[in-house]
C-alpha positions in Angstrom: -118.9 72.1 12.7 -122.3 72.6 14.9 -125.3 70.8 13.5 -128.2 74.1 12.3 -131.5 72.8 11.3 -131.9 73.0 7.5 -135.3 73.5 5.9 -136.2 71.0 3.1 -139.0 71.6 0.6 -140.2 68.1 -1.4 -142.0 69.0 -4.6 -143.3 65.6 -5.8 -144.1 65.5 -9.9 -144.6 62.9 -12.1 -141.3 61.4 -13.3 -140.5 59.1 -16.2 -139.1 55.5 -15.5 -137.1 55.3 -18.3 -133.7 56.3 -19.8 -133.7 58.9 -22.5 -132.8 56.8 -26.1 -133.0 53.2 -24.3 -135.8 51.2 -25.5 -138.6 51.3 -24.5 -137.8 55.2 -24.7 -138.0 56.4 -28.0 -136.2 59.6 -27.7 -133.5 60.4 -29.5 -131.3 63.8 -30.4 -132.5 66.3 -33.0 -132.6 69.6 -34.9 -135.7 69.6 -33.2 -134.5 67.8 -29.9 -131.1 69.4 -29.5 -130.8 68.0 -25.4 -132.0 65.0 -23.4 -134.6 65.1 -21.4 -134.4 65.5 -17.9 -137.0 62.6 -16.8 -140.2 64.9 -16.3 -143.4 65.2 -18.8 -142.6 68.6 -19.9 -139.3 68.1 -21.2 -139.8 64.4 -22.6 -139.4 63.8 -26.3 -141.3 60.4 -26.6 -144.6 61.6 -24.9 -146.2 58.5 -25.9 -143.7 56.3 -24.1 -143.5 58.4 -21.2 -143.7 56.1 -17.8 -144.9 57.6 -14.9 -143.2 56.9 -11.8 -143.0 59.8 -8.3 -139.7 62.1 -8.7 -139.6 64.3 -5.5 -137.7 66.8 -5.9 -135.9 68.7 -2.9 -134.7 72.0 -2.0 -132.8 73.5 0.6 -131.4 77.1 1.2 -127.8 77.5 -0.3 -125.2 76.9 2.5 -122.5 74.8 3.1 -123.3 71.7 5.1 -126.7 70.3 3.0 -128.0 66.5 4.0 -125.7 63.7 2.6 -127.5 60.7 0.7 -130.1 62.5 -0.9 -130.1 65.1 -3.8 -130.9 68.2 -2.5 -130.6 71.5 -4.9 -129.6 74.4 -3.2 -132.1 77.1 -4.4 -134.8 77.4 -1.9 -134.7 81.1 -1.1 -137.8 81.3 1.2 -140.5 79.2 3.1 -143.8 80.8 4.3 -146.3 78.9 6.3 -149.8 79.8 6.8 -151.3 77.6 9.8 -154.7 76.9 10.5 -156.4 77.1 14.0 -158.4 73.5 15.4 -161.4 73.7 16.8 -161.5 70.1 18.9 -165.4 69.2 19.0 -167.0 72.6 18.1 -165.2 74.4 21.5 -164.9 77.7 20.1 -168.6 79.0 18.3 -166.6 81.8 17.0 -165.1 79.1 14.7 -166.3 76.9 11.9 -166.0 73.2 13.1 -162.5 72.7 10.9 -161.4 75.9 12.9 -160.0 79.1 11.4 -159.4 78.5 8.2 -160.5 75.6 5.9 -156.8 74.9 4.9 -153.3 75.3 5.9 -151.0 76.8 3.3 -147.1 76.5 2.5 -145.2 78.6 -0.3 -141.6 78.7 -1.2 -139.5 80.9 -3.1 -136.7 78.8 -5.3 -134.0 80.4 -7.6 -133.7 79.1 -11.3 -131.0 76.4 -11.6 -129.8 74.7 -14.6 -129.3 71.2 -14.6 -127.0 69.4 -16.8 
């Protein structure tokens, strides 16, 4: 198989450090909790035990062929970059001194998945 370059888009959030219903996690199953949590804020179910640790989260256009060794989710369905222009020392006057525009942007479309 030829090697294709693959476009990879991290999301870093804030993960939880611990394992749902292992102490020091609190969590446990519910009428009110009917499923575990799936190690983010937003879906935790001892809030007050929640440990913050980085979970980057990675996504990749769905083909055959993805990176081995790292979990990559196959839901990235676009990438749109929005680059800025450097004005090195003030060269250009039609510029401002950070160039063209004050920031460079990045968006990404990703499908819904369902992880379980």
């Amino acid at each position: 198989m030829p090697r294709e370059p693959v476009t990879v888009v991290e999301i870093d959030v804030d993960g939880c450090a611990l394992t749902f219903g292992i102490a020091p996690c609190t969590a446990v199953l519910n009428a009110g909790r009917p499923n575990k949590c799936h190690n983010t804020f937003a879906t935790c179910g001892a809030k007050a035990a929640f440990s913050r640790v980085p979970l980057t989260l990675r996504f990749a256009d769905p083909r055959p062929g993805l990176p081995k060794g790292a979990t990559i989710f196959p839901a990235l369905e676009r990438v749109t970059t929005f680059s800025q222009t450097v004005n090195i020392a003030g060269a250009d006057d039609s510029l401002g001194p950070s160039g063209g525009a004050e920031r460079s942007r990045s968006s990404c479309g990703i499908s819904p998945i369902t992880i379980g």
